[in-house]
N, C-alpha and C positions, 0 to 999 in steps of 0.2 A: 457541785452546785452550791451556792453563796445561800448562808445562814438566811435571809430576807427572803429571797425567791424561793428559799423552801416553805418559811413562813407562810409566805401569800401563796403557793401553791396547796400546802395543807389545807388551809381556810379555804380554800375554793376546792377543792377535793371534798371537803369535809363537808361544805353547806351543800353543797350542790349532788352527790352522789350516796351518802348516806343516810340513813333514820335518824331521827333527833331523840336521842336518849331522854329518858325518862327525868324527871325530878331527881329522884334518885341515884341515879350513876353519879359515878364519881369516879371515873375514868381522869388518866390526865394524859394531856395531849404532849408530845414531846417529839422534838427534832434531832436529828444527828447530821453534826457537818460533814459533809464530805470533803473537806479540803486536802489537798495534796501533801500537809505536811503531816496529818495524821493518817495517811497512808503509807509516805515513809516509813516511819519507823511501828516496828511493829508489836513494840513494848509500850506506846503511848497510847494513854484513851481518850477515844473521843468524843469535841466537846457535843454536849447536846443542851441543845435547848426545851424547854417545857414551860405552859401557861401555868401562873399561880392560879387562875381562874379556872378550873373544871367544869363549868359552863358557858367557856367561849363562844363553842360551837353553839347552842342553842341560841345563845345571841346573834350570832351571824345568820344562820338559818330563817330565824323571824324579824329580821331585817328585810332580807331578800323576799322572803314569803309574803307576810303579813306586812307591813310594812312599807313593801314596793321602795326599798331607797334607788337613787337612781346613781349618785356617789357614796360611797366610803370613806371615809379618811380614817385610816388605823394611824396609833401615835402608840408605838412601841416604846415602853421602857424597862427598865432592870431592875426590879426592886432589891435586888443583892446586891447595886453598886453604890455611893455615895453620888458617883458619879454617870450619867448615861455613856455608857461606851462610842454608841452611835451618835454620839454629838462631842467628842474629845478627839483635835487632828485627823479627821477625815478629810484628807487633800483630795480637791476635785470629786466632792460629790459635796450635794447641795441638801441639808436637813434632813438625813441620813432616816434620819428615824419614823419619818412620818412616809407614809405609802397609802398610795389612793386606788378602790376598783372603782369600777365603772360598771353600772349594769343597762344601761339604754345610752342610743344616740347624743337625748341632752345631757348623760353625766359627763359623754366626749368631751359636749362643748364646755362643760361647764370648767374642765382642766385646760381649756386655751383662752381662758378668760385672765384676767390682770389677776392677782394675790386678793382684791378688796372688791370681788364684785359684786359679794354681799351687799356691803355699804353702799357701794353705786347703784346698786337696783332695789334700794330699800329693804334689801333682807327676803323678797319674792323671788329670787333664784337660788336662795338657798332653802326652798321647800322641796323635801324627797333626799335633801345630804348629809350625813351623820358622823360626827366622829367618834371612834370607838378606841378608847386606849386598850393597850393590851400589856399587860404585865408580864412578862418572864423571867425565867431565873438557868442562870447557866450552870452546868455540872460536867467535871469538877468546877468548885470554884475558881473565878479569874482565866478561865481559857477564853471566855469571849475576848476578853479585854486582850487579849496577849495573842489575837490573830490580827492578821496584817489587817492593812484597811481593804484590801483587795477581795480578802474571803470574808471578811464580814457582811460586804452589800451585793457579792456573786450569788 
């Protein structure tokens, strides 16, 4: 399973099927790749990802809850890179970094609409859309960056 799709599967795992931790927790959320070349060998560790925010989730949660959004736009970046990984040579994939849900009908439509249809509808179809950056940091250092482009967005 590709570093991203575990991502958005987390978050949607996480807002939707568990308790929203308290103020206090300070849990931190973290991912492990599954890709096939750290299954090869078996002296290699693998990489994982984890939020520098420990209350992602609560974020997401009263989004969907309180909130009622009807899109998402999460806008992943790395704060351990100079550079975002997901935006350096990613052949054949388009803004790698940004990934959108959808929780009603109209957020459907609202992802078959032009890039600007904010602008063209005065900014009233972007009521109930939110974008949420999300910070992560990979461990060990530099493994994100040093998988292909194929397991980074599987």
């Amino acid at each position: 399973m590709s570093v991203a799709v575990a991502i958005t599967l987390v978050l949607i795992a996480m807002a939707n099927s568990t308790p929203v931790p308290n103020s206090t927790t300070t849990t931190e959320q973290d991912w492990t790749t599954k890709s096939s070349t750290a299954g090869d060998d078996p002296g290699r560790v693998p990489c994982r990802l984890k939020t520098t925010d420990p209350f992602v989730h609560n974020k997401v949660h009263h989004l969907l809850t309180v909130d009622t959004a009807t899109l998402i736009n999460y806008v992943l970046n790395f704060s351990n890179y100079s550079h975002n990984p997901l935006t350096i040579n990613m052949d054949g994939v388009y803004d790698a970094q940004k990934w959108s849900r959808v929780t009603t009908a109209h957020g459907q439509t609202l992802l078959s609409l032009a890039f600007n249809y904010g602008v063209l509808s005065m900014m009233t179809l972007t009521l109930g859309t939110v974008t949420l950056p999300i910070e992560l940091q990979d461990s060990p250092f530099g493994c994100f960056s040093a998988a292909s482009n194929q397991q980074k967005v599987e």
